[in-house]
C-alpha atoms as a printed R data frame, in Angstrom:
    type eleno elety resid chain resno       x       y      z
1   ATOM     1    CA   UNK     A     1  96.382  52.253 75.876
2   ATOM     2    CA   UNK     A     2  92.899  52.667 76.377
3   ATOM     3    CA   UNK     A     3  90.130  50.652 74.431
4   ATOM     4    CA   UNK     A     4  86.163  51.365 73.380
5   ATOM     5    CA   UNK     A     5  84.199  48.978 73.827
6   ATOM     6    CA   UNK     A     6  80.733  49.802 71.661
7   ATOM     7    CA   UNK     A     7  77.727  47.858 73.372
8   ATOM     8    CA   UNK     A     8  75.224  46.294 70.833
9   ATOM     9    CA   UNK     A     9  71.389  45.706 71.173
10  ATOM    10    CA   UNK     A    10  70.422  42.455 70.315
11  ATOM    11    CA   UNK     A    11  67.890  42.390 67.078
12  ATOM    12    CA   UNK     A    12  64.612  41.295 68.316
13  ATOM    13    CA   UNK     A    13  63.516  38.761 65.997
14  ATOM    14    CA   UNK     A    14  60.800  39.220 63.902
15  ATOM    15    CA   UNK     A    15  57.426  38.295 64.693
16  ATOM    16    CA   UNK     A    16  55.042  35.534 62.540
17  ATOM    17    CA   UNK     A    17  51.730  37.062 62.790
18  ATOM    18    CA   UNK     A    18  49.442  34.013 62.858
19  ATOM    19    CA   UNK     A    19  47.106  33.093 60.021
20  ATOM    20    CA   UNK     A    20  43.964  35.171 60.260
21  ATOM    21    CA   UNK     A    21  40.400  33.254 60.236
22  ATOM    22    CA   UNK     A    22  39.375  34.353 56.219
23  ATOM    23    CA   UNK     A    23  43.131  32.693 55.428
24  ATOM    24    CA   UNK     A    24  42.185  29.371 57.231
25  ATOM    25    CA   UNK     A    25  39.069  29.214 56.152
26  ATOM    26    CA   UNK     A    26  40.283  29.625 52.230
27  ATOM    27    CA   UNK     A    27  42.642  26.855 52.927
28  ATOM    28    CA   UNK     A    28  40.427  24.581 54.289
29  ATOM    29    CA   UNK     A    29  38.110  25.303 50.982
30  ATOM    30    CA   UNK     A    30  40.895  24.170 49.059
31  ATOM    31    CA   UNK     A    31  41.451  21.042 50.539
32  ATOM    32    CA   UNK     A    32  37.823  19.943 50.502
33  ATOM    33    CA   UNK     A    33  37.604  20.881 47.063
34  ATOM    34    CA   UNK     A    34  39.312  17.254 45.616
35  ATOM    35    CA   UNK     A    35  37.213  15.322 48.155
36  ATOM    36    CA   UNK     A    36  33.884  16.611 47.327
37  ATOM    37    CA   UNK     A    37  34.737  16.306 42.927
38  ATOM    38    CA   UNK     A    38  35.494  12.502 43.955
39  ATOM    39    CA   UNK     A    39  32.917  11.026 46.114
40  ATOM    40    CA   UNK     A    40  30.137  13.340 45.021
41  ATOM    41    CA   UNK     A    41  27.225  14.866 47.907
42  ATOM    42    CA   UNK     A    42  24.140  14.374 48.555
43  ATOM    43    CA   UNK     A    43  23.114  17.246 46.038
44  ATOM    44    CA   UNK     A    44  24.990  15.371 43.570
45  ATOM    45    CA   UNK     A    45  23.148  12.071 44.237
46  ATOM    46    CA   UNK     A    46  19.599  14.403 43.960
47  ATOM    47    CA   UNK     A    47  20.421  15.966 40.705
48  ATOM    48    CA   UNK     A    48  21.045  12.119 39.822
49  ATOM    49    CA   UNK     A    49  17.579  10.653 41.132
50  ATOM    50    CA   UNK     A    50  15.318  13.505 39.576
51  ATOM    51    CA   UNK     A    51  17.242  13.344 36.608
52  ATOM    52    CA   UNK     A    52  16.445   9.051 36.008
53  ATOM    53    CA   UNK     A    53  12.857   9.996 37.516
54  ATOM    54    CA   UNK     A    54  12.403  12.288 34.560
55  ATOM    55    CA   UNK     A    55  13.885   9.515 32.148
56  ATOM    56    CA   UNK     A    56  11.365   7.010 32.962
57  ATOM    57    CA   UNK     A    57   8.547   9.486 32.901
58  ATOM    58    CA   UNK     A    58   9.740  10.349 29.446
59  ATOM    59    CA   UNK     A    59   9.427   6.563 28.686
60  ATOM    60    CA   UNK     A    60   6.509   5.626 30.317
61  ATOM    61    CA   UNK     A    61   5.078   8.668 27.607
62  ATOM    62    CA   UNK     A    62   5.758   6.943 24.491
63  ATOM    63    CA   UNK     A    63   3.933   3.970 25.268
64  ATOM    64    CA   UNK     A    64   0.443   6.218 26.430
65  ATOM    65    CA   UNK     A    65  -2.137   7.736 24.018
66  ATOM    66    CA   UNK     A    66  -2.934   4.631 22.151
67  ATOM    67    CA   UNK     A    67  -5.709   1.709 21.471
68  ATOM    68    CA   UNK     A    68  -4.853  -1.339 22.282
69  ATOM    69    CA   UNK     A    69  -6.151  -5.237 22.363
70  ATOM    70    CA   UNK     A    70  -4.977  -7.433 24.704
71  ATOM    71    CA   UNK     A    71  -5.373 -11.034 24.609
72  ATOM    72    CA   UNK     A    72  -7.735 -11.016 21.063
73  ATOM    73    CA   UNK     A    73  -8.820 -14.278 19.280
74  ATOM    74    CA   UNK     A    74 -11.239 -15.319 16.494
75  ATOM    75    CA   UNK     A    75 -13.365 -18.289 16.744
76  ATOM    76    CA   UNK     A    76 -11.983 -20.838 14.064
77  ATOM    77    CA   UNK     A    77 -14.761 -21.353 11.438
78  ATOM    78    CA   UNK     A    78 -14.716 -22.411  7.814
79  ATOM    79    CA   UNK     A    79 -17.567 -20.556  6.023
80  ATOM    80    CA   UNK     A    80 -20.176 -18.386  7.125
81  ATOM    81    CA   UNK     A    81 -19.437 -16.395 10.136
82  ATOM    82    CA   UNK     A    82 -17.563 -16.415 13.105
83  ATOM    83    CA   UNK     A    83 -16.938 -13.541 15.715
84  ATOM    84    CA   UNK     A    84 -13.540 -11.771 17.076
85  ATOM    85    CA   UNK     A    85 -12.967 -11.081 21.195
86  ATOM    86    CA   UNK     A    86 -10.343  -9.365 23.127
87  ATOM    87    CA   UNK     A    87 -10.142  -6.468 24.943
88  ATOM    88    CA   UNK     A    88  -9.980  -3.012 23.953
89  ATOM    89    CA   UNK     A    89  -8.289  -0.759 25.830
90  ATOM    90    CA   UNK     A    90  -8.175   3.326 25.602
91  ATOM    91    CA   UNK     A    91  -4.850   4.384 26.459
92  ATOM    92    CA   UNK     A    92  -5.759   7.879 25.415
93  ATOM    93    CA   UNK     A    93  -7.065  10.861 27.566
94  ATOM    94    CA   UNK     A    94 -10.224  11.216 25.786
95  ATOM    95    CA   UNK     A    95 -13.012   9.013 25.339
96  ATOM    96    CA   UNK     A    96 -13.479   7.066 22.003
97  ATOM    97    CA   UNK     A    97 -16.538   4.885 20.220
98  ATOM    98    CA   UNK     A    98 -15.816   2.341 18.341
99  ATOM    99    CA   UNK     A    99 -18.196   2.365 15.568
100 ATOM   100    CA   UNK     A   100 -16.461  -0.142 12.721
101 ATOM   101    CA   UNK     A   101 -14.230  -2.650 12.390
102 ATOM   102    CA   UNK     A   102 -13.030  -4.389  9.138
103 ATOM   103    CA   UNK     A   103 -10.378  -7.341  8.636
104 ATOM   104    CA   UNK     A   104  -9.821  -9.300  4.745
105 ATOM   105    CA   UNK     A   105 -11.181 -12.621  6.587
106 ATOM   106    CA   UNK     A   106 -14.452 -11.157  6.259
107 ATOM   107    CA   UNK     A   107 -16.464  -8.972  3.370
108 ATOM   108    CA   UNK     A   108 -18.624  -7.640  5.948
109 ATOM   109    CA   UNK     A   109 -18.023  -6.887  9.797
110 ATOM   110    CA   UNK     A   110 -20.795  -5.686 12.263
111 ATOM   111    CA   UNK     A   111 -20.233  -5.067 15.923
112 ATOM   112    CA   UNK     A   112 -22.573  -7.109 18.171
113 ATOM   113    CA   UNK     A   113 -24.172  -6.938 21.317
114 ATOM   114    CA   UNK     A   114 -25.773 -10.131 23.283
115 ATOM   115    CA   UNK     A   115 -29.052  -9.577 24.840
116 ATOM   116    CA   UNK     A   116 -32.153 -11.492 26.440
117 ATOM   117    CA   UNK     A   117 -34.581 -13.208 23.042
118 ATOM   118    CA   UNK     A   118 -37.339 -13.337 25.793
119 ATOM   119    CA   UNK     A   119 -37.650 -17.133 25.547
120 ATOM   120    CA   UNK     A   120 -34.862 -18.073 28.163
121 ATOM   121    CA   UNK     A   121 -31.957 -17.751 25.249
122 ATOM   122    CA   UNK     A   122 -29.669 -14.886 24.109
123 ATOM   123    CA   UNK     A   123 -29.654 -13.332 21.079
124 ATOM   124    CA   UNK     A   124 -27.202 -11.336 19.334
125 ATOM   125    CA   UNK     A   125 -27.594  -8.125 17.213
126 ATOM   126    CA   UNK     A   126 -25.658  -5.365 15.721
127 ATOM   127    CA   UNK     A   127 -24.896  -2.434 18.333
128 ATOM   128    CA   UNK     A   128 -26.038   0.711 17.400
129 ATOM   129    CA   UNK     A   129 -23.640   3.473 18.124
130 ATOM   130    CA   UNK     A   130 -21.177   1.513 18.700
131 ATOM   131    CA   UNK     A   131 -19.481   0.667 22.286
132 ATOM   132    CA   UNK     A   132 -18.077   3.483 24.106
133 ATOM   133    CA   UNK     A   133 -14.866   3.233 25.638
134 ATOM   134    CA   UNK     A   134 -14.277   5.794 28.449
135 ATOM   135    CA   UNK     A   135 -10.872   7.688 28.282
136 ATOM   136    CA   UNK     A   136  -7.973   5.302 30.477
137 ATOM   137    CA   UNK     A   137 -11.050   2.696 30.440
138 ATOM   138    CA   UNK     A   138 -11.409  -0.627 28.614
139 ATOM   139    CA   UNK     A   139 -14.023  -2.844 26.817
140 ATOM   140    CA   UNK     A   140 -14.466  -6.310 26.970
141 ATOM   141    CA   UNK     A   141 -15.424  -8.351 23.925
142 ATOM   142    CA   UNK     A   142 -16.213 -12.037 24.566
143 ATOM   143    CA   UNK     A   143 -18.468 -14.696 23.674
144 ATOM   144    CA   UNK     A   144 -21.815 -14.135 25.488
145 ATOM   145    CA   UNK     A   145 -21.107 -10.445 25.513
146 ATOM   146    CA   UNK     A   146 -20.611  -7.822 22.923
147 ATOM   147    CA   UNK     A   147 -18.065  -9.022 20.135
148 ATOM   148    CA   UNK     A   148 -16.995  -8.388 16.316
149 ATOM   149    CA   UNK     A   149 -18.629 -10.082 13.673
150 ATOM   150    CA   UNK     A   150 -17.507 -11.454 10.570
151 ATOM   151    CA   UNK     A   151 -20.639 -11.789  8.671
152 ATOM   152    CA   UNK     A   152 -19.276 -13.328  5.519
153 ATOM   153    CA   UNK     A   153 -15.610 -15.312  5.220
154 ATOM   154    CA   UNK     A   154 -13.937 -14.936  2.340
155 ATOM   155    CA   UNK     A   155 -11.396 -17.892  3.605
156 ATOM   156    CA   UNK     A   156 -11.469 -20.854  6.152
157 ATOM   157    CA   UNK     A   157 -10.012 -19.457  9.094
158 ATOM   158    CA   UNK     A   158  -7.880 -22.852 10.847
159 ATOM   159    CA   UNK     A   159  -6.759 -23.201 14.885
160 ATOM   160    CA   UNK     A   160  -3.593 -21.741 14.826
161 ATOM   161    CA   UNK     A   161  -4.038 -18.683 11.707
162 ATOM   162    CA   UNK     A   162  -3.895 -15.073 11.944
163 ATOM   163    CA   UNK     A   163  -6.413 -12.130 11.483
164 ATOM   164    CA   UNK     A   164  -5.724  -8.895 10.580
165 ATOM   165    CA   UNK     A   165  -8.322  -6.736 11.928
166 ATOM   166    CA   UNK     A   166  -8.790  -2.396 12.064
167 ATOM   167    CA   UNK     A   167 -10.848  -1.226 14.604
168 ATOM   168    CA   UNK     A   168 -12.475   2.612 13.620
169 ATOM   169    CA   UNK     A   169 -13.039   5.093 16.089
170 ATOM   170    CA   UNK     A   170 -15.886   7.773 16.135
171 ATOM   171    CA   UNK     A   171 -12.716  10.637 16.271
172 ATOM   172    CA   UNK     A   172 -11.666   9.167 12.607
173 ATOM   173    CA   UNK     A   173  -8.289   7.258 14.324
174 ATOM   174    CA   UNK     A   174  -8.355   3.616 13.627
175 ATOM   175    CA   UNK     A   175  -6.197   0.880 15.715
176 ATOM   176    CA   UNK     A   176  -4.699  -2.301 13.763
177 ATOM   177    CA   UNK     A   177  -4.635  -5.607 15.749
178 ATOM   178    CA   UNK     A   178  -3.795  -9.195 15.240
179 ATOM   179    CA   UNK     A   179  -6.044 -12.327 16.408
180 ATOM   180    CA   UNK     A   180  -5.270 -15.940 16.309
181 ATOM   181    CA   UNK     A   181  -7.719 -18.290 15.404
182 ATOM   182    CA   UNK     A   182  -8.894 -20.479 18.222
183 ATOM   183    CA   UNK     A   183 -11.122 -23.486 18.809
184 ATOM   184    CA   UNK     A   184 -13.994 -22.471 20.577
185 ATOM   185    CA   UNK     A   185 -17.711 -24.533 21.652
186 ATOM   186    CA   UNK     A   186 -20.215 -22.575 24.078
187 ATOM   187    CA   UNK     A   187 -22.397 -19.349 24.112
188 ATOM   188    CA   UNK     A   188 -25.203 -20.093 21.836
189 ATOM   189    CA   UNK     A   189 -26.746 -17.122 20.982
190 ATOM   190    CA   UNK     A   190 -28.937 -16.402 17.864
191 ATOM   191    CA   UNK     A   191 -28.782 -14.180 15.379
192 ATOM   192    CA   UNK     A   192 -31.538 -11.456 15.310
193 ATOM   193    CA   UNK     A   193 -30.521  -9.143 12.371
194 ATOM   194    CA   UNK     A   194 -32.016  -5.662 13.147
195 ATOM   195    CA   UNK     A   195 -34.415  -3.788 10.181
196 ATOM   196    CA   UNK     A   196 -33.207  -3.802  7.068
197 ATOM   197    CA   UNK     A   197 -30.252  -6.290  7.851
198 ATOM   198    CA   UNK     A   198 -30.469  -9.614  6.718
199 ATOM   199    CA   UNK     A   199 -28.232 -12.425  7.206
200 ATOM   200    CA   UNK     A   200 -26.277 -13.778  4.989
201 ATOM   201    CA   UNK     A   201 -28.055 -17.272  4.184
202 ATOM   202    CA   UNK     A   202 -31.174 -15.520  4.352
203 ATOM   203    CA   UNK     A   203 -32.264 -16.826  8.172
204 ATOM   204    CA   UNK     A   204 -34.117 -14.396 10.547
205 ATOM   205    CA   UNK     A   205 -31.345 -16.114 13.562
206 ATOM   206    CA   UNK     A   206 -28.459 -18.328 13.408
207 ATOM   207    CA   UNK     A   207 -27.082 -20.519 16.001
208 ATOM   208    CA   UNK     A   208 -23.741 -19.263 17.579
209 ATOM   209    CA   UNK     A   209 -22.911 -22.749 16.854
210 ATOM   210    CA   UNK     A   210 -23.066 -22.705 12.940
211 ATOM   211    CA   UNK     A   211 -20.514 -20.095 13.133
């Protein structure tokens, strides 16, 4: 009996082409994705930064463009007049004059300068024009020195009360401002009432120290 035997070819197993470059790349995208959304990058932290920068300069903005006094004070008195100091200060970005002022302690306010009387003393009278206050500048008002008047009290004003006092501005703005009465014994200038202001006792000068 004969027999056929049939030969076979082995199947050649099919190659795995490797993973081309754009594949690995795409997977490696993918798996940095997570990492990045958790800790954040440095572009991240920049966006941050500018973004608080922009906060505060937003703040800082809502404070600017005003007047402001810092550290004011009348001089405690219980009739006649007394005077009001502080500083003024011109938080806007154009310049201002302050030409009035006006407060209920008083029934008639004049802003003063202090000059030389020619004699050795100082004598005070009422600025005309008012004091100019530079824009981001300040002006000082203090005894000796250019100040607020309150001619004529219409109450005692005691160590330890408050004054309610509007400054006016040459632009038509006025600024608001509360002083507290203080004790106060030094700078005695006189009173020289300009042309066709008189005092209110009748006096060519008055002593600082009558106030």
């Amino acid at each position: 009996m004969s027999r056929t035997i049939s030969s076979r070819t082995p199947a050649s197993p099919t190659p795995v082409s490797p993973a081309t470059p754009t594949r690995r790349a795409a997977l490696l995208s993918a798996l940095a994705l997570p990492l990045t959304a958790c800790t954040g990058g440095p572009a991240d932290r920049a966006t941050s930064t500018s973004t608080a920068s922009d906060s505060t300069a937003s703040d800082s903005g809502t404070s600017a463009g005003q007047v402001t006094v810092t550290d004011p004070w009348v001089k405690a008195a219980e009739t006649g007049m007394t005077a009001a100091f502080g500083t003024v200060v011109n938080g806007t970005g154009r310049d201002l004059t302050l030409v009035s002022a006006s407060t209920p302690a008083s029934s008639e306010v004049q802003l003063h300068e202090t000059t030389s009387d020619g004699s050795g003393g100082m004598s005070m009278k009422e600025k005309e024009g008012g004091f100019e206050i530079p824009a981001g500048g300040q002006h000082v008002l203090e005894p000796g020195g250019d100040h607020i008047m309150l001619m004529a009290l219409t109450r005692p004003l005691l160590p330890g009360d408050e004054v309610e006092v509007t400054l006016q501005f040459d632009d038509g703005t006025s600024a608001p401002f509360t002083a507290t009465v203080k004790d106060f014994t030094g700078a005695q200038e006189h009173y020289a009432p300009g042309e066709g202001h008189a005092s209110p006792t009748g006096d060519d000068t008055h002593s600082e120290a009558s106030r």
